[in-house]
LUMZA-582567 format. One record per residue (C-alpha): residue in three letters; x, y, z. Coordinates in steps of 0.25 Angstrom, whole numbers. Example, Ala and Ser with C-alpha at 12.3 -4.5 7.8 and 13.67 -1.06 7.14 Angstrom:
BEGIN
<atom><code>ala</code><u>49</u><v>-18</v><w>31</w></atom>
<atom><code>ser</code><u>55</u><v>-4</v><w>29</w></atom>
END
This chain:
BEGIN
<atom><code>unk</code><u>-129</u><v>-9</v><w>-89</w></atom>
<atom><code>unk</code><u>-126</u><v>-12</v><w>-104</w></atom>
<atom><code>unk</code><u>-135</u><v>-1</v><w>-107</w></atom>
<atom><code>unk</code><u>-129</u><v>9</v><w>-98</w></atom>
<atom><code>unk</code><u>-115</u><v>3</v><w>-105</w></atom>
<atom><code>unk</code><u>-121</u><v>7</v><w>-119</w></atom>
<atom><code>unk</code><u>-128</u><v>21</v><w>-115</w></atom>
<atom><code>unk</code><u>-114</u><v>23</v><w>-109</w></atom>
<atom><code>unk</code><u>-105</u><v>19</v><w>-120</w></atom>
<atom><code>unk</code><u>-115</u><v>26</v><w>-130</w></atom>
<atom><code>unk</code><u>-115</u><v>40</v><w>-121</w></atom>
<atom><code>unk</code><u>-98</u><v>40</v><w>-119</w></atom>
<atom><code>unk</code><u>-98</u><v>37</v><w>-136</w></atom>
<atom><code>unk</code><u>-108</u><v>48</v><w>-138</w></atom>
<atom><code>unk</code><u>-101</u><v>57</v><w>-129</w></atom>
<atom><code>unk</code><u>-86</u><v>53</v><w>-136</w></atom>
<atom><code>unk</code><u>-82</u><v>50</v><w>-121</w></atom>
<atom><code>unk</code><u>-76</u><v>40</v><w>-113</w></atom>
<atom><code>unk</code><u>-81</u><v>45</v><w>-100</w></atom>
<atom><code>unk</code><u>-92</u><v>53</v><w>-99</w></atom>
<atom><code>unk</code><u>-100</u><v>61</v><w>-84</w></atom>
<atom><code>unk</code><u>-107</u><v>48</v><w>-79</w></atom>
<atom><code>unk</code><u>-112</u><v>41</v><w>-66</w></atom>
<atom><code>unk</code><u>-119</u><v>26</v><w>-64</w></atom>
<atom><code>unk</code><u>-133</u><v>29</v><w>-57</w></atom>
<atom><code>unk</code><u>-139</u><v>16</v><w>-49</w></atom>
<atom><code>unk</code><u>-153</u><v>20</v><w>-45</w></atom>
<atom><code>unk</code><u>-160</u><v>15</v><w>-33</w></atom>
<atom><code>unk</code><u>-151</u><v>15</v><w>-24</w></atom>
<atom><code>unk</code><u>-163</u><v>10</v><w>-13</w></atom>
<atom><code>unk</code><u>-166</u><v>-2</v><w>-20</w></atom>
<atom><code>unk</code><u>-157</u><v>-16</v><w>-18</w></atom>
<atom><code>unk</code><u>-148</u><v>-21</v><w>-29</w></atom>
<atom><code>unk</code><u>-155</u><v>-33</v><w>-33</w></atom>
<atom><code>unk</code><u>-167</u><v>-25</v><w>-37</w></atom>
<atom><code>unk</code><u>-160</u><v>-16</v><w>-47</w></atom>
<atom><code>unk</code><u>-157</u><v>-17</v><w>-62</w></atom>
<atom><code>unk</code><u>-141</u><v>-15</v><w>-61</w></atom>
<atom><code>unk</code><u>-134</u><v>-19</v><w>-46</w></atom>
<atom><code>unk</code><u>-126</u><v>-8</v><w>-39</w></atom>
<atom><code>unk</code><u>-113</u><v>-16</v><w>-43</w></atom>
<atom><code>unk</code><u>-115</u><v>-17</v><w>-58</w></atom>
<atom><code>unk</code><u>-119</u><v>-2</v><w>-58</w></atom>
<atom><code>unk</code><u>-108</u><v>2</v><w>-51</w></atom>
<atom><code>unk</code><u>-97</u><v>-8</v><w>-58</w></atom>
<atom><code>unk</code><u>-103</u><v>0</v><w>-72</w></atom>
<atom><code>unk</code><u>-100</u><v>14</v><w>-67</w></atom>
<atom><code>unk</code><u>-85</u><v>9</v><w>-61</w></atom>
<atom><code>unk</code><u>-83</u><v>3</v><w>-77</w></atom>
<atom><code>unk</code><u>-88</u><v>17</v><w>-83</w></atom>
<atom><code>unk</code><u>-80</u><v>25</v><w>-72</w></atom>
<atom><code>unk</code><u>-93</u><v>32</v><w>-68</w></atom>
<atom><code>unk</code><u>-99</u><v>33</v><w>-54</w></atom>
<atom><code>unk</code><u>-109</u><v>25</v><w>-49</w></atom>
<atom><code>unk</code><u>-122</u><v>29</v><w>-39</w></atom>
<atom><code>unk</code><u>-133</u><v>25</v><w>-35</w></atom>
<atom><code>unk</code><u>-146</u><v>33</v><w>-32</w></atom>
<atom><code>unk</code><u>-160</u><v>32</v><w>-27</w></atom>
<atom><code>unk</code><u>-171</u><v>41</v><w>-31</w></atom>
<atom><code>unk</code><u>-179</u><v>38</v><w>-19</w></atom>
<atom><code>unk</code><u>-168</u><v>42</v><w>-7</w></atom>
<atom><code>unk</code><u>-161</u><v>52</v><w>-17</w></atom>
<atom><code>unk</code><u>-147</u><v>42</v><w>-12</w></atom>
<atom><code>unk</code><u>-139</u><v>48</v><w>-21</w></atom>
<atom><code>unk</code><u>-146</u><v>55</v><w>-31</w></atom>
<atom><code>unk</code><u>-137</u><v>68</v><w>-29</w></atom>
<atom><code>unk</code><u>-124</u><v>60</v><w>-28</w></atom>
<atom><code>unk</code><u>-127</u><v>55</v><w>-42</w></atom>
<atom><code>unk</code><u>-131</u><v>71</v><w>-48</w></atom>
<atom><code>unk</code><u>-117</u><v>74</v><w>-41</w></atom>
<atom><code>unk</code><u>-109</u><v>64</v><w>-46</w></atom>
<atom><code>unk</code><u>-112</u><v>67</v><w>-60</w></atom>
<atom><code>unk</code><u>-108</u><v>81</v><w>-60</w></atom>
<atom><code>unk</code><u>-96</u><v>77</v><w>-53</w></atom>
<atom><code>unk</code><u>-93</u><v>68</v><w>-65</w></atom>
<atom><code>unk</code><u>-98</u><v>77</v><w>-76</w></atom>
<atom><code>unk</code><u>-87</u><v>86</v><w>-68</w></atom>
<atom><code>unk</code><u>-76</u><v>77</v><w>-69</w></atom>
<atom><code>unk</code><u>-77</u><v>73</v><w>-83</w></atom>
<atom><code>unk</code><u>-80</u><v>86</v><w>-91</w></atom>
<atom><code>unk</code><u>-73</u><v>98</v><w>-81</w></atom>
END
């Protein structure tokens, strides 16, 4: 997660922005937690401390997948109309 903090931090500064369009994407969703590289919870507690949504997806049963294109464009919405 420290490098997703630096490529965030690094983006809103390049950006002059305190908030920026943005969404937390956990992938593979069918797999368990214990076998990923960042647990559900960690990911999720990330997104709550940078005010962003958090989803998770899987390529395989497409669970998801368009509720994440959807939620970006919401955000995008939100923040620059």
């Amino acid at each position: 997660m420290d490098s997703l903090n630096r490529f965030r931090a690094t983006f809103l500064a390049e950006k002059k922005k305190d908030k920026v369009p943005l969404i937390l994407v956990g992938t593979h969703l069918d797999i368990a937690d214990d076998s990923r590289q960042v647990l559900s919870s960690v990911a999720r507690t990330q997104a709550f401390e940078w005010g962003c949504p958090f989803l998770e997806t899987s390529a395989v049963s497409q669970m998801n997948v368009r509720t994440t294109f959807e939620t970006i464009v919401r955000e995008i919405r939100y923040l620059l109309f």
